[in-house]
Wavefront OBJ file of the C-alpha trace (Angstrom):
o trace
v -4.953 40.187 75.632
v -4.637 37.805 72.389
v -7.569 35.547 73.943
v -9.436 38.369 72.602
v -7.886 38.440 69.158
v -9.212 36.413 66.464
v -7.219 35.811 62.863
v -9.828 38.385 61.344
v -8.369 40.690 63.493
v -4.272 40.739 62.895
v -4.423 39.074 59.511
v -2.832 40.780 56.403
v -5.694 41.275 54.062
v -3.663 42.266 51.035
v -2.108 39.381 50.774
v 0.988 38.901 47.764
v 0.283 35.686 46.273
v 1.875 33.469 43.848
v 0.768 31.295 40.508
v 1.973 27.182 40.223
v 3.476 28.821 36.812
v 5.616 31.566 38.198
v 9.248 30.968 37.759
v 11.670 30.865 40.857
v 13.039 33.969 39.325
v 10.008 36.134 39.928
v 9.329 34.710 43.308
v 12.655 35.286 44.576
v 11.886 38.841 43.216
v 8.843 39.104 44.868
v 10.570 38.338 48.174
v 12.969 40.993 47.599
v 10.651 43.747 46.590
v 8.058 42.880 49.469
v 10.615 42.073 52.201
v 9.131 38.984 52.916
v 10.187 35.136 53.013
v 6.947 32.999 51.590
v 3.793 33.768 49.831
v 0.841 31.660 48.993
v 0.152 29.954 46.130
v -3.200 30.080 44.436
v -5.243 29.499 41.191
v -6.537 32.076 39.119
v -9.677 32.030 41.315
v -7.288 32.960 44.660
v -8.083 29.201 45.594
v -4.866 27.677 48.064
v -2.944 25.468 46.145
v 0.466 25.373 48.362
v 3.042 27.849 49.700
v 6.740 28.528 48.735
v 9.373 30.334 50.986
v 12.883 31.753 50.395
v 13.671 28.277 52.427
v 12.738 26.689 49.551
v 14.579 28.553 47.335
v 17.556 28.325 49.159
v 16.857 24.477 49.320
v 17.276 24.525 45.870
v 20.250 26.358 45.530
v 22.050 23.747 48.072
v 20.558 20.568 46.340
v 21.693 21.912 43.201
v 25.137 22.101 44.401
v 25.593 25.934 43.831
v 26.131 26.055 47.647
v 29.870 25.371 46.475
v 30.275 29.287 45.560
v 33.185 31.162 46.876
v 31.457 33.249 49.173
v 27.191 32.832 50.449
v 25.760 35.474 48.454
v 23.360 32.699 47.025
v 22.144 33.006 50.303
v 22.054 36.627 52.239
v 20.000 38.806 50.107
v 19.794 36.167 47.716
v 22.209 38.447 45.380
v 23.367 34.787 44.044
v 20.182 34.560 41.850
v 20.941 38.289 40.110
v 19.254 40.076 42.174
v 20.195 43.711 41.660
v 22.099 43.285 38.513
v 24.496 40.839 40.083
v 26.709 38.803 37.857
v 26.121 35.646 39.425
v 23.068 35.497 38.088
v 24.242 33.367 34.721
v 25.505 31.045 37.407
v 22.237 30.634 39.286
v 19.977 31.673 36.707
v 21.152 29.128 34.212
v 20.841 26.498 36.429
v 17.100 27.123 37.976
v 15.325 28.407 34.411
v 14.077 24.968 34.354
v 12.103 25.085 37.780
v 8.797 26.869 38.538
v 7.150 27.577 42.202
v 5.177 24.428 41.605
v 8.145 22.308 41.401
v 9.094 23.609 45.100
v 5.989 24.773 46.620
v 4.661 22.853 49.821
v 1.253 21.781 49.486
v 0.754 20.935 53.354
v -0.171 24.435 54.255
v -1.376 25.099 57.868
v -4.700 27.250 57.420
v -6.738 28.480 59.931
v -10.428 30.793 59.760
v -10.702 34.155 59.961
v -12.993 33.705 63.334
v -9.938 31.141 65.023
v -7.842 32.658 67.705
v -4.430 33.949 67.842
v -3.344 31.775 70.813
v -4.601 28.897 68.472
v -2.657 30.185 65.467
v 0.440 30.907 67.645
v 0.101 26.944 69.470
v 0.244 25.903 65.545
v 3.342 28.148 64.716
v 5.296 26.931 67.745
v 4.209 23.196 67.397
v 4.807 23.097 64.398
v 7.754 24.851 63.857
v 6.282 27.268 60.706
v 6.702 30.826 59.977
v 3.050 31.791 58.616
v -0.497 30.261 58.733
v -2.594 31.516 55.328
v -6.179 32.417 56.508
v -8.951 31.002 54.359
v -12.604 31.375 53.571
v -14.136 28.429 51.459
v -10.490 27.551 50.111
v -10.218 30.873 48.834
v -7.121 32.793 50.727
v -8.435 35.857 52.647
v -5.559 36.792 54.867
v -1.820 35.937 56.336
v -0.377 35.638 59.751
v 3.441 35.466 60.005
v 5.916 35.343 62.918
v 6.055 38.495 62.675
v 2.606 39.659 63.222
v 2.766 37.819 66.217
v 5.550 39.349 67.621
v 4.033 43.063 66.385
v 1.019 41.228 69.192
v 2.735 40.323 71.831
v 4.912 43.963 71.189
v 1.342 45.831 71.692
v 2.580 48.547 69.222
v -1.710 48.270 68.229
v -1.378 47.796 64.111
v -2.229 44.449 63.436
l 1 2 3 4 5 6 7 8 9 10 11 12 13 14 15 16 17 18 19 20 21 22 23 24 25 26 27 28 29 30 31 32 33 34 35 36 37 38 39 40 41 42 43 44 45 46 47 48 49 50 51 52 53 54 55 56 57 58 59 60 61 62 63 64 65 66 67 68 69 70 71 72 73 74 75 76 77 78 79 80 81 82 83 84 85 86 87 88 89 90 91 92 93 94 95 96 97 98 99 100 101 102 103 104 105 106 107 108 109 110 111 112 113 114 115 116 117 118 119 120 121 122 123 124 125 126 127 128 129 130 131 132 133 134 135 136 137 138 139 140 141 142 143 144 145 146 147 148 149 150 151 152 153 154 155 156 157 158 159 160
């Protein structure tokens, strides 16, 4: 059955995106309000620059040494960075107000075409242990395939 499929076909079109400028703050909020873990990050002409993932956030919160907190609410929920109207968030907030998504984005992206197939795309995830493959035209960033699309595939639930 996914022989058949091509990227065009299962990727998210509307895809939440990112500026270099944004400040760990609002991605960490965009994660929260979207339910997802990474986004693209793009130009002002949608152009792939890099990608950023609550990994990396979370990579920053251990390298910064907040990982010492009493309990891991830096982590689950990421409540740590005030999400919600925590009070942690002077302790987390303070600390990060410096950084911006360019500081931690990853700039080797794996990016596929809309016309590749999904066994490709899924070979990639697996080999190279990543969560989401941005789909590009031309540089410009056309669609998303996570994990989880793949498992929605392989599921055969029929909403890609």
């Amino acid at each position: 059955m996914t022989r058949d499929l091509f990227a065009r076909d299962v990727m998210r079109k509307n895809v939440v995106s990112l500026t270099p400028s944004a400040t760990l703050q609002e991605a960490r909020d965009i994660f929260l309000q979207h339910k997802i873990n990474g986004v693209p990050v793009v130009s002002e002409d949608n152009t792939l620059l890099g990608v950023i993932s609550q990994t990396d956030l979370v990579r920053v919160l251990v390298s910064r040494g907040i990982d010492e907190m009493v309990d891991d609410s830096s982590y689950v929920g990421m409540v740590g960075w005030g999400a919600h109207g925590s009070e942690a968030q002077g302790v987390v907030g303070d600390r990060i107000k410096s950084l911006c998504v360019s500081d931690l984005m990853s700039a080797n992206v794996f990016t596929a075409s809309p016309d590749d197939s999904v066994s490709l795309l899924a070979r990639n995830m697996r080999l190279h242990n990543i969560h989401r493959i941005v789909i590009t035209e031309r540089g410009k960033v056309v669609g998303l395939v996570t994990s989880m699309d793949m498992l929605r595939i392989i599921e055969g639930d029929g909403e890609y």
